[in-house]
Residue, then its C-alpha position, 0 to 999 in steps of 0.5 A: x352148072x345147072x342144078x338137072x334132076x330126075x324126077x322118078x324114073x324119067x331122065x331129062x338132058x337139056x343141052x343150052x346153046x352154046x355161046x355168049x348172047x350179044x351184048x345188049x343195049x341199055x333198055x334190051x331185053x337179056x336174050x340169054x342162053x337158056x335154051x331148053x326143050x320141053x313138055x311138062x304137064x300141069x294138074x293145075x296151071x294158073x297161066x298169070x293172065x287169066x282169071x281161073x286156073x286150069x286143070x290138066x294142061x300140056x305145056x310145050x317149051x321149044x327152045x327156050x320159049x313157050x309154045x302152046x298149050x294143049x289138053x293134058x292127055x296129049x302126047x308131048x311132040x316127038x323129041x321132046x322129054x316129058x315132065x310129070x308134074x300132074x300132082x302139083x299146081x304150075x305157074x310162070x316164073x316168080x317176079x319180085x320188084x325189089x331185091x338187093x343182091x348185093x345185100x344180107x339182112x343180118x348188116x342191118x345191126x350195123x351199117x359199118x360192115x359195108x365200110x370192110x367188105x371185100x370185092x371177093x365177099x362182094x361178088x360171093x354175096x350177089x352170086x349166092x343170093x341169085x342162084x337162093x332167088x332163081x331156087x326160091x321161084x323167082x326167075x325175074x326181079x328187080x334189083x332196086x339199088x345198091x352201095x356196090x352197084x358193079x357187082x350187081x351189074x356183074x352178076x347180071x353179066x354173068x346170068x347173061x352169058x350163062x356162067x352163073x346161075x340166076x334170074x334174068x335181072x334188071x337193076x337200078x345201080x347206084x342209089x340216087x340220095x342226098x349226103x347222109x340221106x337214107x341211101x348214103x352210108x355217113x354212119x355217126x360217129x364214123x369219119x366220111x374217109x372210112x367210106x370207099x368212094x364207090x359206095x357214093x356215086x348216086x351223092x347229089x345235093x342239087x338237081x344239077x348234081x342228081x342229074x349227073x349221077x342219074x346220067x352217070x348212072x345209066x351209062x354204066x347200065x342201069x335199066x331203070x333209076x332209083x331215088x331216096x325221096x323220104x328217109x329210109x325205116x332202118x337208116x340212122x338219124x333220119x326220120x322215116x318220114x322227113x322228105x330228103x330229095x325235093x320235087x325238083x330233085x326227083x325232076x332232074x332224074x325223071x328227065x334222064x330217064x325219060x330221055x333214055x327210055x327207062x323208069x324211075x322208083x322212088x323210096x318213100x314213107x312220108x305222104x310229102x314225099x310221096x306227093x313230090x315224087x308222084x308230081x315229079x312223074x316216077x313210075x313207082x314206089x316202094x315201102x309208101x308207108x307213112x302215105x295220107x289219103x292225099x297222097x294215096x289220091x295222087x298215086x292213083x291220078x298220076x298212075x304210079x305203081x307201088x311195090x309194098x313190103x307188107x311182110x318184112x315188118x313181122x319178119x323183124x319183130x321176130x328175129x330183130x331181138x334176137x340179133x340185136x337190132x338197135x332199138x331205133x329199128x324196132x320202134x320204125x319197124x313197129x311204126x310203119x308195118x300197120x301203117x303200110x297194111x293200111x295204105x296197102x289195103x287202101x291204095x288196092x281198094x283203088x285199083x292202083x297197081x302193085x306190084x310183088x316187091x319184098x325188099x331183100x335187104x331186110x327180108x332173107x332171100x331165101x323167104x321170097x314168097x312168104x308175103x303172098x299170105x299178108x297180101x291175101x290177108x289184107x284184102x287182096x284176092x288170091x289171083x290177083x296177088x298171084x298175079x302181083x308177082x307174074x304179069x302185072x309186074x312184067x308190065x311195069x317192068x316193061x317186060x310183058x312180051x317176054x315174062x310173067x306169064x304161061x303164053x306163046x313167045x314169052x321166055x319158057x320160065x315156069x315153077x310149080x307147088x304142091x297144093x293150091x296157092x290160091x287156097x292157101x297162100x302158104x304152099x308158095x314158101x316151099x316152091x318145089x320146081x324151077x324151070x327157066x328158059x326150057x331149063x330145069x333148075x330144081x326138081x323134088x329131092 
């Protein structure tokens, strides 16, 4: 099941506990069944907290959780296999806040596809596009909705009990929209009975009804609630910017939240959206691309969170041609990639947080680390983009004792690269080793 190499001459037999983990409740932490033993030592290590690398470091990995770390010219404590990855630059485990697993970016051509898909093509979808994002580096994301929200949940599971190969996953369930909202599927020219009812369990047109469909939401699973605020950039007959879901709306769900112990995100464009979801009390945004400087100033009073994703926009004007994206696509996408660039470089500026989000819908998942580079080159410092994708994306996620960094207790997930991606963001492209939870999953062919 798991991808175990061998790097040069040095054999490595990690063995996982056996069993499934219990079962945990809605707000837990996954304790899943990785459960690997193991010193790799580090040319370079960038531990996600500090401020400056190290060099030459010994990590210890016992159990599926970080040890301690020691000078590299330590021996590894007995019993434990060694991995050498002394010419190659060390880092926690990747975290990206929004990816949909459910999702492949060629469906944006034509939306209708979601009317045919099948529950084997389904579930075939999230199982591929976890184990591409658990290779890519990323051992931790943030699904952040989906039209078929139960195979998500059911990957998850899977992860859990260590019978699929994947990150430790949160995910947000149903998208919460209006009807024909940028998270509905209401296609023109398709009749409402083409659409299968499971796509619209997050539908609400009240905050009566919004609330019922976050409740309904987290009594399936949902670790945290995503709401459609502002018209989605590839949705069809919205305008990126026009606000769907009112202040009251955002409300109703905020308080479900609030009362489970969870988070709430917010799809936004428009700078009215985003003063009404930042007066609504979310946690975070995503895209906040059409922002003003009012809003911006409201994020950063009400302490919100922005996950941006600054890179998809070139991504689109490269291949939307080619796979004949429909021209309302392209001229949105044309209209909000500087614009977001700007509000990126502006609420950074500020010191709001933001956290590594690449919304795997319209990016492949497979280029999960392609947008370091766009961060640094608008302004962000290396570390600190770093960073975006360790420990400050943990703490918003409320996972900061468990990921995002090369610290004691903390699950022993940890990749590595050739090269410094803090000089040059574009080693983070090709990461060439995943470890999770003390278990290798790849290695350099």
């Amino acid at each position: 099941m798991h991808r175990l190499k061998y790097l040069l001459p040095l054999s490595i037999i990690i063995a996982a506990c056996e069993g499934p983990p219990p079962a945990p409740s809605l707000a837990a932490i996954p304790f899943e069944p990785d459960s690997g033993s193991i010193a790799i030592r580090c040319g370079l290590l960038i531990d996600g907290i500090a401020d400056e690398p190290a060099t030459d470091q010994l990590v210890i990995i016992r159990e599926g959780r970080f040890g301690r770390t020691a000078s590299g010219d330590e021996t590894p404590p007995d019993k434990i296999p060694l991995l050498d990855l002394s010419e190659y630059t060390c880092l926690p485990g990747l975290i990206n806040t929004h990816v949909h697993l459910a999702d492949v970016p060629y469906y944006t051509h034509d939306f209708s596809i979601y009317y045919r898909l099948t529950d084997a093509t389904l579930m075939q979808t999230a199982t591929e596009n976890a184990e591409t994002n658990l290779l890519t580096g990323f051992t931790t994301v943030r699904n952040t909705g989906d039209y078929y929200p139960e195979f998500v949940y059911e990957i998850r599971r899977r992860i859990r009990a260590g019978a699929a190969v994947g990150p430790r996953v949160q995910t947000a369930g149903p998208y919460l929209t209006v009807p024909g909202g940028g998270g509905d599927i209401l296609l023109p020219g398709h009749d409402e009975s083409e659409i299968p009812p499971a796509m619209r369990t997050g539908v609400a047109e009240t905050p009566e009804e919004f609330e019922a469909a976050a409740r309904r939401a987290v009594a399936n699973g949902a670790d945290f609630l995503k709401v459609l605020a502002s018209g989605a950039v590839f949705s069809y007959g919205i305008e990126p910017g026009l606000p769907e879901m009112h202040q009251d709306d955002i409300e109703a769900v905020v308080k479900v939240a609030r009362e489970h112990g969870l988070k709430v995100t917010a799809h936004v464009h428009s700078a009215q959206s985003g003063k009404d979801a930042a007066l609504a009390g979310v946690d975070s945004f995503e895209h906040a691309s059409l922002l003003d400087d009012a809003a911006i100033a409201l994020v950063a009073e009400h302490g919100v969170t922005l996950s941006m994703d600054v890179y998809n926009g070139t991504y689109t004007e490269n291949v939307g041609r080619e796979q004949n994206y429909p021209e309302h696509i392209m001229q949105r996408n044309f209209d909000t990639t500087e614009a977001q660039r700007v509000v990126f470089e502006k609420a950074y500026a500020l010191g709001i947080p933001i956290t590594y989000g690449t919304d795997a819908a319209v990016l492949p998942h497979d280029m999960g680390g392609w947008q370091f580079g766009i961060m640094v080159e608008r302004g962000m410092a290396p570390m600190d983009a770093m960073r975006s994708a360790m420990s400050v994306a943990a703490r918003h996620m409320g996972w900061e004792d468990e990921v995002g960094a090369v610290r004691p207790g903390l699950y022993g997930d940890l990749i590595a690269v050739r090269g410094n991606p803090l000089d040059d963001q574009e080693v983070m492209k090709d990461v060439e080793v995943v470890v999770k939870g003390g278990l290798i999953f790849k290695l350099p062919d």
